[in-house]
N, C-alpha and C positions, 0 to 999 in steps of 0.2 A: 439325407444320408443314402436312402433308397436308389433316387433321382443318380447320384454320383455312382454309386455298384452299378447301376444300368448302363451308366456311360462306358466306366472302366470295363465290364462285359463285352459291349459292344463293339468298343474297340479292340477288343482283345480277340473276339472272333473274325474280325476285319483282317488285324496281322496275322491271326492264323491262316487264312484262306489265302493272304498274299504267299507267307510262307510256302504253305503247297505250291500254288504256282508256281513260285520258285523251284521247289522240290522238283518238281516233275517236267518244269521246259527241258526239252531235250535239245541237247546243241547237235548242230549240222555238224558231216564230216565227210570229206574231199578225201580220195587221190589219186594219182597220175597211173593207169594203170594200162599195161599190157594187153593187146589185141592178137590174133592171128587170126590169119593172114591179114596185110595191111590193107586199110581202102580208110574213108571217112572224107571230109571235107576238103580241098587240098590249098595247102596255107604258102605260098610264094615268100611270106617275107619273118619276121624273126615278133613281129608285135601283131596280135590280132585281136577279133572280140569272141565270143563264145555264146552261143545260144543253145538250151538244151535242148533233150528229146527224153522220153519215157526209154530205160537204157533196153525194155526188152522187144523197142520196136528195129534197134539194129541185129541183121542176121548173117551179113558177109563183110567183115568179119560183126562175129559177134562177141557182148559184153561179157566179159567172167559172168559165171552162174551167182557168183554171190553179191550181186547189185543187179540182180533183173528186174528188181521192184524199185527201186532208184532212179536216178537222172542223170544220162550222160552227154556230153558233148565229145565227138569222134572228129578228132582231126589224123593229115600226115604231114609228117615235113616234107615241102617240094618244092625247097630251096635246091635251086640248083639244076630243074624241069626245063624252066623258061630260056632262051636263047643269050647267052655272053652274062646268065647270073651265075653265082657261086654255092654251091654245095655246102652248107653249115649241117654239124652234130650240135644239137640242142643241150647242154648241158644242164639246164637247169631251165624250170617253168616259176614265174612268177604271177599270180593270180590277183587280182584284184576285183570284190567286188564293193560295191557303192551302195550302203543300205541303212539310208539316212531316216526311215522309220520302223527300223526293226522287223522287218519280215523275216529275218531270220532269228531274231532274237538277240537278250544283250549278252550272252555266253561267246568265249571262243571258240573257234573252231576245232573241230579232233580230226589231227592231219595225219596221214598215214597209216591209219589205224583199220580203214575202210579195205578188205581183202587186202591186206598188206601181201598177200603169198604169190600175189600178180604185179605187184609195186615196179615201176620202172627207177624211179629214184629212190636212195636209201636213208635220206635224211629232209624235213620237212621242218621249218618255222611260221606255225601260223597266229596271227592276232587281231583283234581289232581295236580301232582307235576312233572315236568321234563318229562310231558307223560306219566306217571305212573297213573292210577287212582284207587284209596283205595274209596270202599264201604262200607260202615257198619253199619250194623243192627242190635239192639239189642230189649230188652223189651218186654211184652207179656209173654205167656205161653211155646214160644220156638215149637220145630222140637223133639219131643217123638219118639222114637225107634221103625220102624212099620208107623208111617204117612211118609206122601209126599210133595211136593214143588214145586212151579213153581219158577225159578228167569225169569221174566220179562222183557224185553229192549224194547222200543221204540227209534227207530232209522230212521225216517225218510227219510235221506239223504242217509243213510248204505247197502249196499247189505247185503244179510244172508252171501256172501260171504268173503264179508271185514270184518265181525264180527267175523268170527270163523277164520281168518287167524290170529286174535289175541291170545294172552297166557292171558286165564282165568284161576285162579287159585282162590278155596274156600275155607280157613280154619274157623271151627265150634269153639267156647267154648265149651266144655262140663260140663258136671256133670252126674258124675254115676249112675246109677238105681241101687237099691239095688235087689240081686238075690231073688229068693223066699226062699233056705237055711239060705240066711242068715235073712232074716224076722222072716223064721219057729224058728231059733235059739233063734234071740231076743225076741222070743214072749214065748218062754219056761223059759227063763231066768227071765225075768218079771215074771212069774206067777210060777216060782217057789219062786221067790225072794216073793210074794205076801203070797203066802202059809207059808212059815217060819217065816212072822211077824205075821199072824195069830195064828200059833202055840203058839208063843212067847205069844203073847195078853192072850189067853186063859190056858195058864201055870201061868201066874201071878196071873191069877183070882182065878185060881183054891187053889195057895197058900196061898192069901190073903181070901180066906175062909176061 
């Protein structure tokens, strides 16, 4: 009977100490956030990969005060740089990282949450599935062609090291900027279109006299 209370003890302290662990993993938390003045890495196309840095080793521009002890990755959009490519506003950032042995743990992510007072985007869905974790950010004014970005991580438990031996991977929504040709064009069109109901108008006047 003794032999049995020993076991069921034993085990009972086993679940408790899992318990705490559970208790106390702290889950990671991302977000897209605000720079001035713009500079960081410069990104030509709309899907890229992300490698961090200690965020308080960037200083032109530099990280919000409230993640200098965190991890950032500094990109710009510079779509639109390169000769006969197109100007995209980012609308939304989709994050993906790949962490098929838990380096960051088996908790969600807490998106947006991270100096939300610098947040570029105002609505975020993050989860993970199979080790997989899908980030996503939408809403706001978006990533304009020419500004910059911090993505954010607070990782507590994480070396910078276990963090970038991960596969981040970032694909954007776009939408096009219109070129200045083709503005010049639309705006000749219009005001030509504008001048031949005029003419019109004042041909009729002229006959109805």
């Amino acid at each position: 009977m003794m032999k049995k209370f020993c076991s069921f003890a034993a085990i009972a302290v086993l679940l408790g100490f899992a318990g705490i662990a559970h208790a106390t993993q702290v889950d990671f938390a991302t977000n897209i956030l605000d720079p001035s003045p713009p500079g960081g890495t410069f990104l030509y196309s709309d899907s890229f990969s992300a490698t961090f840095s200690d965020c308080s080793a960037f200083s032109s521009p530099s990280a919000p005060s409230a993640v200098q002890s965190d991890f950032c990755f500094e990109g710009i959009n510079a779509t639109g740089v390169l000769p006969n490519s197109i100007a995209q506003t980012w609308t939304s950032l989709t994050i993906t990282i790949d962490d098929p042995t838990d380096i960051l743990g088996l908790n969600n992510a807490s998106c947006g949450t991270l100096d939300p007072s610098d947040s570029i985007f105002s609505s975020s869905n993050c989860s993970e599935t199979n080790g997989v974790y899908t980030l996503a950010f939408t809403g706001g004014t978006g990533i304009g062609s020419g500004n910059s970005f911090f993505i954010a991580v607070s990782a507590p438990t994480v070396t910078l090291t276990n963090l970038d031996s991960l596969q981040t991977s970032v694909v954007a929504s776009v939408v096009p900027e219109p070129s200045p040709a083709l503005l010049m064009v639309t705006g000749s069109s219009m005001f030509g279109l504008l001048l031949y109901a005029e003419r019109r108008r004042l041909g009729r006047q002229s006959l109805n006299s």
